[in-house]
PDB file of the backbone (N, CA, C, O) and the ligand in Angstrom, with CONECT records:
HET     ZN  A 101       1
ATOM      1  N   UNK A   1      -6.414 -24.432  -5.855  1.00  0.00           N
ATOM      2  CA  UNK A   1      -5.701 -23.426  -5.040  1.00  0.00           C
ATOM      3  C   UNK A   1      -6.601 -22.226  -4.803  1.00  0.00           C
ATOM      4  O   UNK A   1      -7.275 -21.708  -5.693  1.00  0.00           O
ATOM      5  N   UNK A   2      -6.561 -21.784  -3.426  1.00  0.00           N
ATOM      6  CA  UNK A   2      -7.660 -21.257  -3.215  1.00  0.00           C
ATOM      7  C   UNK A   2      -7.394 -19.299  -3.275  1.00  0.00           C
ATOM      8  O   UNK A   2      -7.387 -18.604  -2.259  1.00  0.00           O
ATOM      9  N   UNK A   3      -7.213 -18.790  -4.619  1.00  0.00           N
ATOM     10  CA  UNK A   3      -7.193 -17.077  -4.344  1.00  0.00           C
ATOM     11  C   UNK A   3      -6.592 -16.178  -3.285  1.00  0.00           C
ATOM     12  O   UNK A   3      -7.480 -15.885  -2.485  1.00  0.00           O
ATOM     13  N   UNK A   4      -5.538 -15.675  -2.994  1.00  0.00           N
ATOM     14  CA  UNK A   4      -5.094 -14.738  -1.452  1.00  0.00           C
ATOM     15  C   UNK A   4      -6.119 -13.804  -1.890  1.00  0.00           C
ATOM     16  O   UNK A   4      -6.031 -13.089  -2.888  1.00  0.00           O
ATOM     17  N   UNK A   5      -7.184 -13.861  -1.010  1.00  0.00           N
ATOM     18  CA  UNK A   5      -7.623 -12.558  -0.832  1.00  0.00           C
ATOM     19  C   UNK A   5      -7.150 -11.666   0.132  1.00  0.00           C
ATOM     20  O   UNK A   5      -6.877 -12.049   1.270  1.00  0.00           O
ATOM     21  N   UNK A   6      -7.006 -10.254  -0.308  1.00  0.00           N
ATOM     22  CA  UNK A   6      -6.378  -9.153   0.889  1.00  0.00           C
ATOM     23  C   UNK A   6      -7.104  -7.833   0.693  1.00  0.00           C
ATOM     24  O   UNK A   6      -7.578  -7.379  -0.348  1.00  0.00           O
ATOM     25  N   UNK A   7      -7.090  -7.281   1.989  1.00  0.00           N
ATOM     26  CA  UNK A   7      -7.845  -5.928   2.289  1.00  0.00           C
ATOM     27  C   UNK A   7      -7.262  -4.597   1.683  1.00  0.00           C
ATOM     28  O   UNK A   7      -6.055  -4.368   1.609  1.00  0.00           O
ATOM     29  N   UNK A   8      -8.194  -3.800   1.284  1.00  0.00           N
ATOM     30  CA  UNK A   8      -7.497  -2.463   0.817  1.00  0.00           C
ATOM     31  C   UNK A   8      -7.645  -1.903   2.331  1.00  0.00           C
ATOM     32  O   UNK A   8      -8.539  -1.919   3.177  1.00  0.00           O
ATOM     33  N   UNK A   9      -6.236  -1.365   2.245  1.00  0.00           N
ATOM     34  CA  UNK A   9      -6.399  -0.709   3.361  1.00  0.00           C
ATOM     35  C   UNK A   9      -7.199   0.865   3.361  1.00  0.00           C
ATOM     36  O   UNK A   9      -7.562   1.495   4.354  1.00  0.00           O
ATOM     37  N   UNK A  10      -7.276   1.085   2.549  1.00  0.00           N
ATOM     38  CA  UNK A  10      -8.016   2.685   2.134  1.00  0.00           C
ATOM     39  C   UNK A  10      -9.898   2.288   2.334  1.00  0.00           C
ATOM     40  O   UNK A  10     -10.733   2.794   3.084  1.00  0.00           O
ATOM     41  N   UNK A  11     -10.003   1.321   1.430  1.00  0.00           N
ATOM     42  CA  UNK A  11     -11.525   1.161   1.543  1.00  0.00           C
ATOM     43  C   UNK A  11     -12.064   0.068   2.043  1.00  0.00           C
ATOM     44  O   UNK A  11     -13.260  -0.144   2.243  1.00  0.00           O
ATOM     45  N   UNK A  12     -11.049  -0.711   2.267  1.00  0.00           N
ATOM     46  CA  UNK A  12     -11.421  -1.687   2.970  1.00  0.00           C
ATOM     47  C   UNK A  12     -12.460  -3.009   2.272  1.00  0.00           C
ATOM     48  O   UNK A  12     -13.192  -3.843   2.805  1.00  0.00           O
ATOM     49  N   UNK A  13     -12.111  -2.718   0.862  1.00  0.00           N
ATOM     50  CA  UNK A  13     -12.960  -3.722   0.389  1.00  0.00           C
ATOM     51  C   UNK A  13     -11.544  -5.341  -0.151  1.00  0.00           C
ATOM     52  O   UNK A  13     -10.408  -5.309  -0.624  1.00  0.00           O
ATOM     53  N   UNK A  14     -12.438  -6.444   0.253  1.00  0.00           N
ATOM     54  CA  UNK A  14     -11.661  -7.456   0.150  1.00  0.00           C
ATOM     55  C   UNK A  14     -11.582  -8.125  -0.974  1.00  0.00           C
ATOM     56  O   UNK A  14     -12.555  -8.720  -1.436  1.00  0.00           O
ATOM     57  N   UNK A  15     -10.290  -8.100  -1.604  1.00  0.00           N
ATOM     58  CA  UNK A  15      -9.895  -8.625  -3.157  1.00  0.00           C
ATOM     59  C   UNK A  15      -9.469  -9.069  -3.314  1.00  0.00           C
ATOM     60  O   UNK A  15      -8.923  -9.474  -2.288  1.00  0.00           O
ATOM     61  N   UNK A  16      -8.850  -9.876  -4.786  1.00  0.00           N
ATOM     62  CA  UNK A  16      -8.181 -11.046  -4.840  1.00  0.00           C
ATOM     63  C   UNK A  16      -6.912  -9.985  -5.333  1.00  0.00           C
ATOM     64  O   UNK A  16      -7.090  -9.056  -6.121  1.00  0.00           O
ATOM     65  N   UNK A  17      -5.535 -10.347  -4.665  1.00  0.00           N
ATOM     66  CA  UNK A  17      -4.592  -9.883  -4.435  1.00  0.00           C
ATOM     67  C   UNK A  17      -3.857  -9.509  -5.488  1.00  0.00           C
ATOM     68  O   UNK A  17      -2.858  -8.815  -5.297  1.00  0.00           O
ATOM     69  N   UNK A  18      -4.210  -9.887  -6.710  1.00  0.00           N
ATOM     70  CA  UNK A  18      -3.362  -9.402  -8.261  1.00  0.00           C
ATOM     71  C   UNK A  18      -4.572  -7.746  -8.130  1.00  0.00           C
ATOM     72  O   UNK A  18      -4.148  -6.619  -8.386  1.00  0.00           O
ATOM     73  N   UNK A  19      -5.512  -7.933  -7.848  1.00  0.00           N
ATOM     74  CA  UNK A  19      -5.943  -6.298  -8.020  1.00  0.00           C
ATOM     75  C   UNK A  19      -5.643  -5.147  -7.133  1.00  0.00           C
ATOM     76  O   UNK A  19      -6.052  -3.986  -7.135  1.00  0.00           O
ATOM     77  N   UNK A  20      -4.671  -5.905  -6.242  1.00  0.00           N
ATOM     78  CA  UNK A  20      -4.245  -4.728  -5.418  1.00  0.00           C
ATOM     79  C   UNK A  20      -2.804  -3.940  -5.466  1.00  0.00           C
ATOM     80  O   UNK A  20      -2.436  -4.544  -6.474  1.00  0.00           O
ATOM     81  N   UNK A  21      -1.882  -3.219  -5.228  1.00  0.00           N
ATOM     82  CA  UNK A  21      -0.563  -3.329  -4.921  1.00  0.00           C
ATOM     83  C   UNK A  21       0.290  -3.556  -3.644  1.00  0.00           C
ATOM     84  O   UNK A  21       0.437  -2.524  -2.989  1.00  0.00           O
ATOM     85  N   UNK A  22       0.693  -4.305  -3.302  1.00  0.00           N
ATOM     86  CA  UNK A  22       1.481  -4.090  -2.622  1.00  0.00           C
ATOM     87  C   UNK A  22       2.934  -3.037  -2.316  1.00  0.00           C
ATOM     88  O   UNK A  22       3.949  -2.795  -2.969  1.00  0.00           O
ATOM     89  N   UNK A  23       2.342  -2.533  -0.801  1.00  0.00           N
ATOM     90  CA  UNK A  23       3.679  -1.490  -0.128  1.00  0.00           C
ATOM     91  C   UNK A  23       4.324  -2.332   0.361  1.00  0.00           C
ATOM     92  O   UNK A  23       4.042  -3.530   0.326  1.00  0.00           O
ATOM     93  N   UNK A  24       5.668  -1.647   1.101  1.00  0.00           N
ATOM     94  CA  UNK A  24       6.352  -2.316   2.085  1.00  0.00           C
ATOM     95  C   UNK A  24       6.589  -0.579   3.036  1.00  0.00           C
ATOM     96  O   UNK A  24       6.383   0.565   2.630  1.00  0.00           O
ATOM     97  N   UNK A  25       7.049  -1.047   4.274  1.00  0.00           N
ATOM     98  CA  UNK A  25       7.643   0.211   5.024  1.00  0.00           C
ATOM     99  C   UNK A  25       9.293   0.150   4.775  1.00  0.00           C
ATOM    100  O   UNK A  25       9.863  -0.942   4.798  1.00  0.00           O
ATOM    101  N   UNK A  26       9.803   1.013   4.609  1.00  0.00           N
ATOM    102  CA  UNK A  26      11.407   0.454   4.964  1.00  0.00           C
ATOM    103  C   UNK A  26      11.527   1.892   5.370  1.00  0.00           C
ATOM    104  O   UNK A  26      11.230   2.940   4.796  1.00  0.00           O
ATOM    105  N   UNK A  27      12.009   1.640   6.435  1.00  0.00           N
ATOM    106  CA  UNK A  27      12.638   3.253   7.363  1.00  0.00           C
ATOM    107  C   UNK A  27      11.292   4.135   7.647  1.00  0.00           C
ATOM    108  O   UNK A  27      10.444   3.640   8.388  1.00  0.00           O
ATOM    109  N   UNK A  28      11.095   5.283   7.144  1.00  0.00           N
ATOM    110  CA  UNK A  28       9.822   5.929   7.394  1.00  0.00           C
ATOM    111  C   UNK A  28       9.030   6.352   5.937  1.00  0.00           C
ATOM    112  O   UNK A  28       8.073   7.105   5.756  1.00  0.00           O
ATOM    113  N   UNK A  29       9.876   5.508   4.936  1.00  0.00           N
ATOM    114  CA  UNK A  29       9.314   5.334   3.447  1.00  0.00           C
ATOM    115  C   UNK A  29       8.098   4.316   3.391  1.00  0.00           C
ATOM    116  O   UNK A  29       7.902   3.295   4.051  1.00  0.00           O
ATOM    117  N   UNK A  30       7.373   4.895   2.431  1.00  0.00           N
ATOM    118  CA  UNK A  30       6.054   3.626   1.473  1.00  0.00           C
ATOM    119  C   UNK A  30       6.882   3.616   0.815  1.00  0.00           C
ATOM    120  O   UNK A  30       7.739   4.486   0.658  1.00  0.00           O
ATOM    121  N   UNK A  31       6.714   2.172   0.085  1.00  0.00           N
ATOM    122  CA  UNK A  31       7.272   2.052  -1.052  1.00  0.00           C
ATOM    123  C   UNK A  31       6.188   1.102  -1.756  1.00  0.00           C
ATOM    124  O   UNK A  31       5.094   0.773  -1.298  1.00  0.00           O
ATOM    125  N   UNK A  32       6.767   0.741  -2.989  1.00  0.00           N
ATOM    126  CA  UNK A  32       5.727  -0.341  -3.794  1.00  0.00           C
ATOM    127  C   UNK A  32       6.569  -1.447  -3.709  1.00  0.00           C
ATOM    128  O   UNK A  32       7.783  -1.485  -3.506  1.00  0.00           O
ATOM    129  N   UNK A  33       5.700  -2.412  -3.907  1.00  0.00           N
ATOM    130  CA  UNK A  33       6.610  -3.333  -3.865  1.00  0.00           C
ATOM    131  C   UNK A  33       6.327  -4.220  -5.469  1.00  0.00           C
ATOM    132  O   UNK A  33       6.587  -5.362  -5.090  1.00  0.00           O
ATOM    133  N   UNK A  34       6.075  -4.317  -6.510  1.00  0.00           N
ATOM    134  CA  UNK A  34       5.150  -4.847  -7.681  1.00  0.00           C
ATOM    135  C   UNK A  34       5.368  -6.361  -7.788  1.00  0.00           C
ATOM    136  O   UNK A  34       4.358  -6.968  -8.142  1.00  0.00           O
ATOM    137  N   UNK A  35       6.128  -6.880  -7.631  1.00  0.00           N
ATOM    138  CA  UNK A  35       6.258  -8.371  -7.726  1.00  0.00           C
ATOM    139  C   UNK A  35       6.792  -8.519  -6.258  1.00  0.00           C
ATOM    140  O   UNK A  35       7.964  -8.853  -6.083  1.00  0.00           O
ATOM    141  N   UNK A  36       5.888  -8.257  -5.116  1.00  0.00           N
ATOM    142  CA  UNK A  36       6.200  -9.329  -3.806  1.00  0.00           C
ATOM    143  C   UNK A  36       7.575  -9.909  -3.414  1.00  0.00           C
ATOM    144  O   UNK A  36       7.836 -11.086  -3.167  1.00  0.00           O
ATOM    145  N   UNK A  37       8.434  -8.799  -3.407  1.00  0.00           N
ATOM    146  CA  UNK A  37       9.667  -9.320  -3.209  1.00  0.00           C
ATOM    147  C   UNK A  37      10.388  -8.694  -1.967  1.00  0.00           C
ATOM    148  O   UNK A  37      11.266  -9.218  -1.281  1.00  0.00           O
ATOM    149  N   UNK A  38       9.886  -7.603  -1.847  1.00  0.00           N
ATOM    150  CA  UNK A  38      10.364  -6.617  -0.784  1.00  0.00           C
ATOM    151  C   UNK A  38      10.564  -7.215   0.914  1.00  0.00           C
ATOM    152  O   UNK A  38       9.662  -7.989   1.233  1.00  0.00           O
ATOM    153  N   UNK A  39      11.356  -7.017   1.738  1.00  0.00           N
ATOM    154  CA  UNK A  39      11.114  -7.552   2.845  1.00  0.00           C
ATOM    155  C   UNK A  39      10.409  -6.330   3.636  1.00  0.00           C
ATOM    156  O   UNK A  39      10.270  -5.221   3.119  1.00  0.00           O
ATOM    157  N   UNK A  40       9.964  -6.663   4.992  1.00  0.00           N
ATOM    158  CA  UNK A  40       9.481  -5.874   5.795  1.00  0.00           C
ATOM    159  C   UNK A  40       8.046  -6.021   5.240  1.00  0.00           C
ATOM    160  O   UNK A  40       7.694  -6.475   4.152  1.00  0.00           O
ATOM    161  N   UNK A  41       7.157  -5.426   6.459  1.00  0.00           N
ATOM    162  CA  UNK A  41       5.544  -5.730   7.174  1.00  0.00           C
ATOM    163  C   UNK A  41       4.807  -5.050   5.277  1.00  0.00           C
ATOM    164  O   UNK A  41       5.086  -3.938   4.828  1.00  0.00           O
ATOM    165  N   UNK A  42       4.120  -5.841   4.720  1.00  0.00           N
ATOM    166  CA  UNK A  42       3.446  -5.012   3.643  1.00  0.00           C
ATOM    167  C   UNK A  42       2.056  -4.721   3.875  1.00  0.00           C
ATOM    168  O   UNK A  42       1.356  -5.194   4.770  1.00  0.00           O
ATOM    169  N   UNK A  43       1.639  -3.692   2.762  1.00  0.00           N
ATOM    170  CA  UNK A  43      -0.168  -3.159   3.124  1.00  0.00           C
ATOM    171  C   UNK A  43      -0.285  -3.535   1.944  1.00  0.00           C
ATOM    172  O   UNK A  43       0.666  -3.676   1.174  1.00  0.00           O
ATOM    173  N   UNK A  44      -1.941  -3.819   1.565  1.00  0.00           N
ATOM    174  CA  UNK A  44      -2.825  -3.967   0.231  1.00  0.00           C
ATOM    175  C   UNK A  44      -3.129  -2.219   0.112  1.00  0.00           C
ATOM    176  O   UNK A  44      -3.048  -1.344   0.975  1.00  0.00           O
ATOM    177  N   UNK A  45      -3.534  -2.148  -1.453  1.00  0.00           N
ATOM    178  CA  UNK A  45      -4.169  -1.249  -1.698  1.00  0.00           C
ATOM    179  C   UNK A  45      -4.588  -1.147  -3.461  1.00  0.00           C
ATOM    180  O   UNK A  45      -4.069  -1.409  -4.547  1.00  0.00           O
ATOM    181  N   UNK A  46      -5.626  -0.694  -3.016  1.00  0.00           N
ATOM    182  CA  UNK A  46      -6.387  -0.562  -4.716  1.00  0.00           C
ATOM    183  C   UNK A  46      -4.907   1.080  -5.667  1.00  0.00           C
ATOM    184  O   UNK A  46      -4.973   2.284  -5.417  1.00  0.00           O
ATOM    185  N   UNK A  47      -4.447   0.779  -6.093  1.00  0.00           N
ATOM    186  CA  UNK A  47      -4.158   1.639  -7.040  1.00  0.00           C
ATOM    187  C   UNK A  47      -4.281   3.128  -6.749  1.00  0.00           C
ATOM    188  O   UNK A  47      -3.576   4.031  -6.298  1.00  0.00           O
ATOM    189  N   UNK A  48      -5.887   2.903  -7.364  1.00  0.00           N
ATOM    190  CA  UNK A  48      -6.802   3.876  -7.304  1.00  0.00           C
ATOM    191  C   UNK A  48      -6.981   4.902  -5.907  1.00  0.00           C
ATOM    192  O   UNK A  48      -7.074   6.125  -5.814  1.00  0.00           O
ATOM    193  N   UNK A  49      -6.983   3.722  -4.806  1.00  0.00           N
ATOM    194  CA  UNK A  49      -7.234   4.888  -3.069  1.00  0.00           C
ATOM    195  C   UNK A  49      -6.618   4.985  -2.543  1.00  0.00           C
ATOM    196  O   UNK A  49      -6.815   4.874  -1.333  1.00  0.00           O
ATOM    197  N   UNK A  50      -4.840   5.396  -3.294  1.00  0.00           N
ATOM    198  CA  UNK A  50      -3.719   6.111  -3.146  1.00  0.00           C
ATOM    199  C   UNK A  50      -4.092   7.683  -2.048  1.00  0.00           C
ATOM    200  O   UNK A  50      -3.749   8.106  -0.944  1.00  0.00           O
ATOM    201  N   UNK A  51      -4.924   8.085  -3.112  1.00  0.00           N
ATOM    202  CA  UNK A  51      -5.357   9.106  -2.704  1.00  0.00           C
ATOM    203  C   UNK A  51      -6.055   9.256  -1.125  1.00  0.00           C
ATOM    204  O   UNK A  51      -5.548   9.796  -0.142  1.00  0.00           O
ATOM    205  N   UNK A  52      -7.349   8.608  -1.237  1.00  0.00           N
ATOM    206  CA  UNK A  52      -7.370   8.270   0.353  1.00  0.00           C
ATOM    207  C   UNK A  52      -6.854   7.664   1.152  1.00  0.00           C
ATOM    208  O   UNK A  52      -6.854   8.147   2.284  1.00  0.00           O
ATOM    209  N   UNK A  53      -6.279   6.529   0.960  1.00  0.00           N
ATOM    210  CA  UNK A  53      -5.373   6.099   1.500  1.00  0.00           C
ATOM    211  C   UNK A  53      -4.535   7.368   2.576  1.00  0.00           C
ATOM    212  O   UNK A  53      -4.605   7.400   3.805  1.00  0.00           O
ATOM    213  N   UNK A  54      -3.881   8.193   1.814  1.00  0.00           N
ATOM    214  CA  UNK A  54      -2.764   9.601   2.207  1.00  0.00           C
ATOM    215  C   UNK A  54      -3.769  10.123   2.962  1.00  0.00           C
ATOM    216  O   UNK A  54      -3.380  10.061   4.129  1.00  0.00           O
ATOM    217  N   UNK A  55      -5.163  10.739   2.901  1.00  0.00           N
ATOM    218  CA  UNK A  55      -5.793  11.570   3.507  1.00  0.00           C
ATOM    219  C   UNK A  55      -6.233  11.090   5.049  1.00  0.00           C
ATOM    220  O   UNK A  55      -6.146  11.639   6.147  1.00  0.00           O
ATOM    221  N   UNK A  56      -6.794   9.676   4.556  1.00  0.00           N
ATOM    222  CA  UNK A  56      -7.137   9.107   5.910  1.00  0.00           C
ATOM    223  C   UNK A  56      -6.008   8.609   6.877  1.00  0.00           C
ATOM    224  O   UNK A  56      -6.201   8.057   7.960  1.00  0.00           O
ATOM    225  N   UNK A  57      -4.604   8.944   6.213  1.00  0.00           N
ATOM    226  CA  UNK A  57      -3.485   8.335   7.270  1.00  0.00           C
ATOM    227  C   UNK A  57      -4.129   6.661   7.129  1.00  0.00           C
ATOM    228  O   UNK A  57      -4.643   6.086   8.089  1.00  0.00           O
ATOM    229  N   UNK A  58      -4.023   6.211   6.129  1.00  0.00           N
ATOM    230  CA  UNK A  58      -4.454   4.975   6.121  1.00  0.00           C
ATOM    231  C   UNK A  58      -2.911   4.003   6.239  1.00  0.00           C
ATOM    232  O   UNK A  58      -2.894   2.784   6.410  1.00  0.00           O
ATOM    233  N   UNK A  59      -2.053   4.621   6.142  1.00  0.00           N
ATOM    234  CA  UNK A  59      -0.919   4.012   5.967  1.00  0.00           C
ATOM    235  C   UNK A  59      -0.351   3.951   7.562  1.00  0.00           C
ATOM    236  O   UNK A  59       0.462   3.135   7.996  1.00  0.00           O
ATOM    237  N   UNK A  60      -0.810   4.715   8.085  1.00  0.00           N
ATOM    238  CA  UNK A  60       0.483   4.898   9.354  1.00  0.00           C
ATOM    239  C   UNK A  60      -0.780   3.763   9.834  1.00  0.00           C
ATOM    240  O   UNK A  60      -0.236   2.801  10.376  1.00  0.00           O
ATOM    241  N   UNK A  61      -1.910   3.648   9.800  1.00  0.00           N
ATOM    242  CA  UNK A  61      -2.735   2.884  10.800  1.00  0.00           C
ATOM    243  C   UNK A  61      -2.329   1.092   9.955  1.00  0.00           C
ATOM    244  O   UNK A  61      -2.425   0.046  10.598  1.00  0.00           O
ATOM    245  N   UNK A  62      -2.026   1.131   8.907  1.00  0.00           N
ATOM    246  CA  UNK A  62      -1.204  -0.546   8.374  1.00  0.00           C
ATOM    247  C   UNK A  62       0.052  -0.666   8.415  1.00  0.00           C
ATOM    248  O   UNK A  62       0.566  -1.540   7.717  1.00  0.00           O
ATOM    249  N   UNK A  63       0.751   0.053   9.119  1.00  0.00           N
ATOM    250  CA  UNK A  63       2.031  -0.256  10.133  1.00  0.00           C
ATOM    251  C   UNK A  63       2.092   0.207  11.170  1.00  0.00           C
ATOM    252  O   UNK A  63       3.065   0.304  11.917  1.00  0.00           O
ATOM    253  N   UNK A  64       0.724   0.636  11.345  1.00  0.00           N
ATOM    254  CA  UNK A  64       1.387   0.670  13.487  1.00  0.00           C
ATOM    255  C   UNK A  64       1.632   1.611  13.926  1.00  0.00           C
ATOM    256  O   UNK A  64       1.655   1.710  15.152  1.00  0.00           O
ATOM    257  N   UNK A  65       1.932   2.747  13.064  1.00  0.00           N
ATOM    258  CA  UNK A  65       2.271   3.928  13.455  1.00  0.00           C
ATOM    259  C   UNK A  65       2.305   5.493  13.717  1.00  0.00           C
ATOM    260  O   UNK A  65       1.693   5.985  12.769  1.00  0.00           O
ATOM    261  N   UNK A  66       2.698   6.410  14.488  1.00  0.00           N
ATOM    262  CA  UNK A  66       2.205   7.621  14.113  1.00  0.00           C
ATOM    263  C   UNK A  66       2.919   8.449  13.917  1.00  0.00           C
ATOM    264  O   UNK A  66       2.645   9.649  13.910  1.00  0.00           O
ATOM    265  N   UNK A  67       3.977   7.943  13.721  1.00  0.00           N
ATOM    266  CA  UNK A  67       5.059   8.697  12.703  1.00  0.00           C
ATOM    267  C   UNK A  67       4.767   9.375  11.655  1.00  0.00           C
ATOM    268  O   UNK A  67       3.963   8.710  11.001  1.00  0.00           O
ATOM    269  N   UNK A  68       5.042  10.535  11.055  1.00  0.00           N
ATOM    270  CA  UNK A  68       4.903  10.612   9.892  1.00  0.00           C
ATOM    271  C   UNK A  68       5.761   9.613   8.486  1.00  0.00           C
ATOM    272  O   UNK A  68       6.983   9.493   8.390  1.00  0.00           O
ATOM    273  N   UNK A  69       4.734   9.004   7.531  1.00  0.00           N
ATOM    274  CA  UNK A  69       5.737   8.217   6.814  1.00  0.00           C
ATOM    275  C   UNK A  69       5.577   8.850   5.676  1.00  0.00           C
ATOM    276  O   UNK A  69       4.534   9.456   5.429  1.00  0.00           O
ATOM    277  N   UNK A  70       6.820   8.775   4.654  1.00  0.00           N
ATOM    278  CA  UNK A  70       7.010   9.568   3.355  1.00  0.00           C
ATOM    279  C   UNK A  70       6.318   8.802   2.218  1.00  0.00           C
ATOM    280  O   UNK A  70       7.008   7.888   1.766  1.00  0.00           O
ATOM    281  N   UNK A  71       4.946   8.990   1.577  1.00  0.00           N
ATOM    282  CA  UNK A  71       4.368   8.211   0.537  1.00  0.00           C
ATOM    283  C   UNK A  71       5.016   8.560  -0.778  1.00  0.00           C
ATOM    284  O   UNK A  71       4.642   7.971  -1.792  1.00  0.00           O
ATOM    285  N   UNK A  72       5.992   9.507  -0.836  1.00  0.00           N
ATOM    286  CA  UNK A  72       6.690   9.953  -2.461  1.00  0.00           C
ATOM    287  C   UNK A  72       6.822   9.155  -2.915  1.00  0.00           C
ATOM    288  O   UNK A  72       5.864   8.859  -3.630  1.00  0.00           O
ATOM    289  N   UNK A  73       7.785   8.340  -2.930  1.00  0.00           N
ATOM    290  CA  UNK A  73       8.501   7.412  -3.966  1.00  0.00           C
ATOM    291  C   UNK A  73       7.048   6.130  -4.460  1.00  0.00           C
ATOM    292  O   UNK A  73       7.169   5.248  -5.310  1.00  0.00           O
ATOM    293  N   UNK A  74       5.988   6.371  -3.759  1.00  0.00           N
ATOM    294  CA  UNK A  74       4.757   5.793  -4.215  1.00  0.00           C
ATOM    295  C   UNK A  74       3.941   6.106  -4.729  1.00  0.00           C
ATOM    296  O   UNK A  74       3.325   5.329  -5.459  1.00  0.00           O
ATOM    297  N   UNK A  75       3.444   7.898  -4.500  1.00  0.00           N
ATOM    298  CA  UNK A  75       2.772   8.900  -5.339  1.00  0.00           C
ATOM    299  C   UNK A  75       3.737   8.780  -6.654  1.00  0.00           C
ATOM    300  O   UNK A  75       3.001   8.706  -7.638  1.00  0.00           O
ATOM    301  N   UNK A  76       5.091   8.734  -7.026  1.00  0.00           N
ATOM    302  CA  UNK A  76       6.049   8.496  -7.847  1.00  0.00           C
ATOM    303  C   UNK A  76       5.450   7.677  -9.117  1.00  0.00           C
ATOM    304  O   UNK A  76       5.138   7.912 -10.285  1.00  0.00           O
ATOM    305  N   UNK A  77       5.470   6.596  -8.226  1.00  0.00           N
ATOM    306  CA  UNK A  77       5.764   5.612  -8.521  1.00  0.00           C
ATOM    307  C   UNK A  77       4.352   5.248  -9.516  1.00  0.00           C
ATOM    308  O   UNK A  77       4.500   4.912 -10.691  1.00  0.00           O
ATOM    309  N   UNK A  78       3.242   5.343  -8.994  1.00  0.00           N
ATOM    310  CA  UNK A  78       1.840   5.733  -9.400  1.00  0.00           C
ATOM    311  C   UNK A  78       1.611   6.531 -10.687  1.00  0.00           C
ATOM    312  O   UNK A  78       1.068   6.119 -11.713  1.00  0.00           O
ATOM    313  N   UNK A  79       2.160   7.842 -10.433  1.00  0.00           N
ATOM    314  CA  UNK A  79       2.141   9.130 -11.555  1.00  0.00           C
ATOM    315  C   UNK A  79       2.678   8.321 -12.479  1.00  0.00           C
ATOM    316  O   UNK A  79       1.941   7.968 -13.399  1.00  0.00           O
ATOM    317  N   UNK A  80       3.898   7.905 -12.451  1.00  0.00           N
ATOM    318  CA  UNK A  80       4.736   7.436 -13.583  1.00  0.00           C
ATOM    319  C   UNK A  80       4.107   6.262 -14.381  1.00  0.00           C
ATOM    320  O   UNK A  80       4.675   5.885 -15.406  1.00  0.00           O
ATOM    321  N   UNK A  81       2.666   5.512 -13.852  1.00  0.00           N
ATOM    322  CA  UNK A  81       2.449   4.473 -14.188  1.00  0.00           C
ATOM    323  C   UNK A  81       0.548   4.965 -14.909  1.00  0.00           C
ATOM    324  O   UNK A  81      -0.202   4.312 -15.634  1.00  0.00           O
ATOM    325  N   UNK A  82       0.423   5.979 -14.446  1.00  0.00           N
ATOM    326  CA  UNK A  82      -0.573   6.909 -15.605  1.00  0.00           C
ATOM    327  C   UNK A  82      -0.031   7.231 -17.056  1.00  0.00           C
ATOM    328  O   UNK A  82      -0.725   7.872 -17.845  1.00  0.00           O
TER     329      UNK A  82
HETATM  330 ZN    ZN A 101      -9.419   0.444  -2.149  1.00  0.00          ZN2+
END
């Protein structure tokens, strides 16, 4: 069985998909999604380029959009997991 590899969307480096987390969008929320269960369009991302991720608007460009979207409950979600 051959590895899902998936893109960070922040740095763009390509990984095997247990090292990344998965978001989902729901409404104009990020959310996490930790065990792949969530419905709606998801993004990769290293953990770690949370941070850029937010700066570069890396999120609105892995759903499409230029909305502003709310990353809290993922900055949250993150903090709580330091
Ligand atoms: Zn990354």
């Amino acid at each position: 069985m051959p590895i899902p590899i998936r893109s960070c969307i922040a740095c763009r480096k390509r990984e095997n998909f247990s090292e990344l987390l998965r978001v989902v969008r729901i409404g104009n929320q990020v959310l996490p999604d930790e065990d792949h269960r969530k419905f709606g369009r998801g993004a990769w991302l290293h953990r770690s380029c949370f941070d850029v991720a937010k700066e570069r608007r890396s999120f609105q460009r892995a759903f499409r959009t230029d909305e502003n979207l709310s990353t809290d409950p993922l900055e949250k979600f993150l903090t709580n997991k330091l």
